[in-house]
C-alpha positions as CSV (number, residue, x, y, z in Angstrom):
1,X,1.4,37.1,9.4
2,X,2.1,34.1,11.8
3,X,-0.3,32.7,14.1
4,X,1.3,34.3,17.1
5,X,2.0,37.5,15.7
6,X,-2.1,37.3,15.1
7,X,-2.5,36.0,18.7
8,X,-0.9,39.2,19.8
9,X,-2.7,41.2,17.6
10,X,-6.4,40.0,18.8
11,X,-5.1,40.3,22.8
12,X,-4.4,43.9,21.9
13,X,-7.4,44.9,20.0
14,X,-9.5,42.6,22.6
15,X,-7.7,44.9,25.5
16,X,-8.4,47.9,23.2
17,X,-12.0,47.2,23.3
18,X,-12.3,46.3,27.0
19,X,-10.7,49.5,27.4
20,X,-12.6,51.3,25.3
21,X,-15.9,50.1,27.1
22,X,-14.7,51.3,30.1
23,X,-14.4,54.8,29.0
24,X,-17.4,54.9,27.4
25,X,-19.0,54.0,30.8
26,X,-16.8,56.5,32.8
27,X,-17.1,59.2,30.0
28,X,-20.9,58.7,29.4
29,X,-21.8,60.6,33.0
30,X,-19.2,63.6,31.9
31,X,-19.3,64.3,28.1
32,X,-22.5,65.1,25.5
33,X,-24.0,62.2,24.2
34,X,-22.5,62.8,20.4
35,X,-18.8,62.3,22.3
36,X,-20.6,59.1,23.9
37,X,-21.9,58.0,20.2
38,X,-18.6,58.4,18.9
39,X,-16.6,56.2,21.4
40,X,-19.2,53.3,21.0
41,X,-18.9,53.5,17.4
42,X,-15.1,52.6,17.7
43,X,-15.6,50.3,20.4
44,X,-17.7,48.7,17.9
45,X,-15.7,48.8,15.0
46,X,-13.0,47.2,17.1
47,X,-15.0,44.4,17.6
48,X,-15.8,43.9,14.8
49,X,-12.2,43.9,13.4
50,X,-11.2,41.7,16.3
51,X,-13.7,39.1,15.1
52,X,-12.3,39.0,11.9
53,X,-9.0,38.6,12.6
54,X,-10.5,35.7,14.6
55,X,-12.0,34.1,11.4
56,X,-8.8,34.4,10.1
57,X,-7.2,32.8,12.5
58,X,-9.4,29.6,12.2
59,X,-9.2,29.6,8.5
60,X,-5.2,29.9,8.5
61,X,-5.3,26.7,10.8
62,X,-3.7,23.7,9.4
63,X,-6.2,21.0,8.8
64,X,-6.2,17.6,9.5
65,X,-4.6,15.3,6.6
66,X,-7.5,12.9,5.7
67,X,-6.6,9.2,6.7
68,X,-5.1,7.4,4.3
69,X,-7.0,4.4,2.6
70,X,-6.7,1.3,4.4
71,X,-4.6,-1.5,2.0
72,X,-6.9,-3.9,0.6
73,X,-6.3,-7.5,2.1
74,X,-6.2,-10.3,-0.2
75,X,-6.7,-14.4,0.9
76,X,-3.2,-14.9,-0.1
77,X,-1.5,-12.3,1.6
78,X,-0.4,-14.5,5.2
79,X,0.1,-17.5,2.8
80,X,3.1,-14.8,0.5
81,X,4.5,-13.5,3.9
82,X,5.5,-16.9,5.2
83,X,6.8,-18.1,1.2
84,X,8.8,-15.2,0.9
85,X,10.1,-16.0,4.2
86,X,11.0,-19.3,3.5
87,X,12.7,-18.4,-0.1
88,X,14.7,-16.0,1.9
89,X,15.7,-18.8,4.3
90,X,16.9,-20.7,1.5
91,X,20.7,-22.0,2.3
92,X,22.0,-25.5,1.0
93,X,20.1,-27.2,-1.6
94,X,19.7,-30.5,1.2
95,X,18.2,-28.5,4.1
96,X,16.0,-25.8,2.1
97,X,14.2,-28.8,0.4
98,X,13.6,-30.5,3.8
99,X,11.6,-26.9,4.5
100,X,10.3,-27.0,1.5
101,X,8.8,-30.1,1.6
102,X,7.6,-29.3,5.6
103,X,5.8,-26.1,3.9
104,X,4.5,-27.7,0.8
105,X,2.8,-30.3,3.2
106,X,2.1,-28.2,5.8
107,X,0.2,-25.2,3.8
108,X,-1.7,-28.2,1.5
109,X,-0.1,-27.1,-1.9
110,X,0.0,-28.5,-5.4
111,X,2.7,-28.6,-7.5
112,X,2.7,-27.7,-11.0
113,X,5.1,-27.6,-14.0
114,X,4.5,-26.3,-17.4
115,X,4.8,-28.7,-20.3
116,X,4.1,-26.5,-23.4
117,X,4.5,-22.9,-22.9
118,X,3.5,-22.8,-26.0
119,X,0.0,-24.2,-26.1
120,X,-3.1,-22.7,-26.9
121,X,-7.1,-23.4,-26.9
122,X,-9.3,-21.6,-29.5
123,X,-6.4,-19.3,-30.9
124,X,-5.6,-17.5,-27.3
125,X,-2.3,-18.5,-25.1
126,X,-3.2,-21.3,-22.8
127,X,0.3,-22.7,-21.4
128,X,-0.2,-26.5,-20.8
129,X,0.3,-27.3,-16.8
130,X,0.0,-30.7,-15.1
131,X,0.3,-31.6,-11.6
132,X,3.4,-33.3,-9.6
133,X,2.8,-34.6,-6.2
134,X,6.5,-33.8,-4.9
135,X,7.6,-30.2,-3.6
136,X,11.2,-31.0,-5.3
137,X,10.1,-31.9,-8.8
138,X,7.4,-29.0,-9.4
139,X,8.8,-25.7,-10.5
140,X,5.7,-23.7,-9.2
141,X,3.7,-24.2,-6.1
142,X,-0.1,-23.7,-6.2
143,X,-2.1,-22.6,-2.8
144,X,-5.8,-22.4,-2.7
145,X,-7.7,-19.7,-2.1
146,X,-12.2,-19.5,-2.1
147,X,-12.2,-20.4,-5.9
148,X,-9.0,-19.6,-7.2
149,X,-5.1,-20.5,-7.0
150,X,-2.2,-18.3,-5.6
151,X,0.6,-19.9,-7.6
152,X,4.7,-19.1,-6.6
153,X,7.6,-20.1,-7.9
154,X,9.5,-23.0,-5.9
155,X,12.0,-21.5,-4.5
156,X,14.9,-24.0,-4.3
157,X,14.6,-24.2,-8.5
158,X,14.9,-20.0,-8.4
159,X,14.4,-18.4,-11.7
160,X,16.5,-19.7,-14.5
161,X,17.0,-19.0,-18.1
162,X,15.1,-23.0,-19.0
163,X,12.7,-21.9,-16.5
164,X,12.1,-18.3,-18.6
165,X,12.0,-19.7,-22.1
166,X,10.9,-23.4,-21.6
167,X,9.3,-23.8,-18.4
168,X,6.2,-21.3,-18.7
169,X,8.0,-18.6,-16.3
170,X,7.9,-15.7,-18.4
171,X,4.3,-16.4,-19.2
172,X,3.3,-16.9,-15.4
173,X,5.1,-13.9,-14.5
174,X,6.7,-10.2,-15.1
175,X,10.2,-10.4,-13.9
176,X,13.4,-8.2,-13.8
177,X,14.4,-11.2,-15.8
178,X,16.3,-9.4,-19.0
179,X,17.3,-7.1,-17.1
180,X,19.5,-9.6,-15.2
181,X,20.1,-11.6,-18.0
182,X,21.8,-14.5,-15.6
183,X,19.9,-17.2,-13.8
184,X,18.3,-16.4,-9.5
185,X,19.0,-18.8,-7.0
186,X,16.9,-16.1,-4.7
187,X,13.9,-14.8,-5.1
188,X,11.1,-12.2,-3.9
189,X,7.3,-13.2,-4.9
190,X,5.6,-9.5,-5.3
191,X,2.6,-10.9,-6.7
192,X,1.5,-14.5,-7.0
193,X,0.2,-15.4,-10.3
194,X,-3.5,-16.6,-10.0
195,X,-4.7,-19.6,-11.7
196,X,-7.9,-21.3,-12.1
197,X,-8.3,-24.9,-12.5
198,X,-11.3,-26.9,-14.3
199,X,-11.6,-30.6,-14.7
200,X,-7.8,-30.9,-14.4
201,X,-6.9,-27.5,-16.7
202,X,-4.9,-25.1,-15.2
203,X,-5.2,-21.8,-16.8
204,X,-3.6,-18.6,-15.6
205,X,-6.0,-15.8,-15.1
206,X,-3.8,-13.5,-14.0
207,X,0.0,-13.4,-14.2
208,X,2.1,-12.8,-10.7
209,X,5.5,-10.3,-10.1
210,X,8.6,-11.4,-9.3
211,X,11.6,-10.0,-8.2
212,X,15.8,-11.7,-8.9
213,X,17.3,-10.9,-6.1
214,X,21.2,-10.3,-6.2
215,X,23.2,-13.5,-4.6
């Protein structure tokens, strides 16, 4: 039954009732009270069933959808929207490094590249990174956040096969990588890769997503 065919349903039975009242008070002067009884009973009984029907109605209402959960923020998040901008951006190799370099300076960021891949420190993966002072040389870009780094690709280097098996990609971060299998020159930064750094140790305490994006 729809809710309208239900709306219609309760006007009738309510005008049955009103009209059902109405005899009882006209009848009530002119016929025995057991005739009386007998009309009040059904008046009653209407009501009731109206009521019902009315209970029904509420229950067959569509409820609300609960809100859904707000997104969690994260530090880096403003700091991602504006790199993945700026990889987007990306052009000639002369004037995206002039941006580059602009970002790097203006958003206060290290660079890093990875020297052993490799390495390790008490029998656990520990990939060797040391710093470079120059946005062109570094092949990943570190930005700080409370305690921590957000590290990113740069994103004039892309992703490249060296990068993936020399240069301490594939241990920063998951990638569509093999399923490419051919070198980036653009790039989409899902996830950076955090890293924490300790008396000039870089160590990767969590490893980022990135995305190869077709040319």
């Amino acid at each position: 039954m729809t809710i309208l065919s239900v709306f219609a349903l309760i006007a009738a039975l309510l005008a049955l009732v009103a009209g059902a009242l109405a005899l009882v008070a006209v009848r009530g002067v002119r016929e025995p009270a057991s005739k009386v009884d007998g009309l009040v009973e059904k008046a009653e009984a209407l009501e009731t069933r109206v009521a019902a029907l009315e209970e029904q109605l509420k229950a067959a209402q569509p409820k609300a959808a609960p809100a859904p959960p707000k997104k969690k923020s994260n530090p880096w998040d403003a700091f991602l929207v504006e790199y993945n901008k700026l990889a987007a951006s990306i052009d000639t190799p002369q004037t995206s490094q002039e941006a580059c370099d602009q970002f790097f300076a203006v958003q206060g960021l290290k660079g890093l590249i990875c020297l052993d891949p490799a390495a390790q420190v008490d029998g656990k993966a520990a990939p060797k990174f040391v710093e470079v002072a120059q946005a062109g040389k570094a092949a990943y870009w570190a930005y700080a956040v409370e305690d921590m780094f957000a590290v990113v690709p740069n994103p004039v280097q892309g992703y490249t096969k060296a990068l993936h098996e020399k240069g301490g990609m594939k241990e920063t971060f998951a990638s569509n990588f093999e399923e490419k299998e051919k070198d980036a020159a653009r790039i989409q930064v899902k996830l950076p890769a955090i890293f924490t750094h300790d008396n000039g140790t870089w160590i990767i305490a969590q490893p980022g997503i990135v995305k190869l994006l077709d040319e």
